[in-house]
N, C-alpha and C positions, 0 to 999 in steps of 0.2 A: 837887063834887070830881071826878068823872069825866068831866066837860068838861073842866076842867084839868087833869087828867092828859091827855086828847089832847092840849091843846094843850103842853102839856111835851114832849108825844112827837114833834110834829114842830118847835118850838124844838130838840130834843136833837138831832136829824136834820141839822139845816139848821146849828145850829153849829158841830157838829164834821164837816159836809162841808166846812165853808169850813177849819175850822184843821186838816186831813185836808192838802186838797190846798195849802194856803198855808205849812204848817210841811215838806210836799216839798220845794215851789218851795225856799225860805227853806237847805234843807238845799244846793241848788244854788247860789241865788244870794244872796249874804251879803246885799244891799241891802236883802234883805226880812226881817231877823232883826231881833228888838228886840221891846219892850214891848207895841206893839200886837199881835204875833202872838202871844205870851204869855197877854194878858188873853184873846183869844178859845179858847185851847187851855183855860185856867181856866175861863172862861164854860161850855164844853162839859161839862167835868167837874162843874162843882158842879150844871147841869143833868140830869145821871145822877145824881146824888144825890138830887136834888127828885125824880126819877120814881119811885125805890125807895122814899120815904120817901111821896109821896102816892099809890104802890099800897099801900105797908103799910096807912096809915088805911085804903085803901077795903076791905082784907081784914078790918083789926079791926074796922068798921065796917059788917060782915054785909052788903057791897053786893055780894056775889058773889063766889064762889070762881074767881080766873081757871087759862085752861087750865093747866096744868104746866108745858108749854115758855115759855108766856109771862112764868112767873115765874123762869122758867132762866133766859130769855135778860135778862128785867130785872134780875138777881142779878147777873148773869154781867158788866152793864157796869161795876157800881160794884167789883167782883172786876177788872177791866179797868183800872180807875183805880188802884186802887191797885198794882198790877202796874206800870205804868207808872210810877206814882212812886217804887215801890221801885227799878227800874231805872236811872232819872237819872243818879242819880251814879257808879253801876259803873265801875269803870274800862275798862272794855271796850265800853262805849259811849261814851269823852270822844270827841268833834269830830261823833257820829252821834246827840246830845238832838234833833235837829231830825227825822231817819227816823224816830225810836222814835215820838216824839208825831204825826208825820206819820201815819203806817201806824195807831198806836192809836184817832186821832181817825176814821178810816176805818172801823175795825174797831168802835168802839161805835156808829159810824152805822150799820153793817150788824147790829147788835143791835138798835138803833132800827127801821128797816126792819122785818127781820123780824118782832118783835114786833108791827110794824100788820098783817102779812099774816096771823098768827095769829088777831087781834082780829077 
């Protein structure tokens, strides 16, 4: 289980640096908006979900108590997810869904990151 939560951790890294800097672009250039950029912003997120959910087992499953911050910062992305999807449909965000998930998919990568630099 704690191989595959590493290897969760850099899947989580890697795909929300691609729907980071793709749902930018996407926010510039219309060309790039649509379903594929969609499923990997989803892929991203349900990947922060796997990682909470197989750090949990490995806490209830007495395979070590990890640092504090690393359980902040793993908390802190699926709090991150849903943040962002509370925000969607704001009215104060129509024409800018593309920056929010842009910048979020960034910013759980930089939770990802940090979280290995703690490990």
């Amino acid at each position: 289980m704690l191989a595959w939560h590493g290897a969760l951790a850099w899947a989580l890294i890697a795909v929300n640096a691609v729907a980071g800097v793709w749902a930018l672009a996407a926010q510039r250039w219309v060309p790039l908006r649509g379903w594929p950029l969609w499923s990997v912003i989803i892929a991203g997120q349900v990947l922060a979900m796997a990682q909470a959910v197989t750090g949990s087992i490995l806490i209830a499953g007495d395979r070590g108590r990890p640092d504090d911050l690393h359980a902040l910062y793993g908390f802190s992305a699926v709090i991150a997810v849903g943040i962002l999807y509370s925000y969607r449909s704001s009215s104060f965000m129509r024409g800018k869904e593309h920056l929010l998930y842009g910048l979020g998919s960034l910013f759980i990568m930089g939770l990802g990151l940090r979280e290995l630099v703690l490990s």
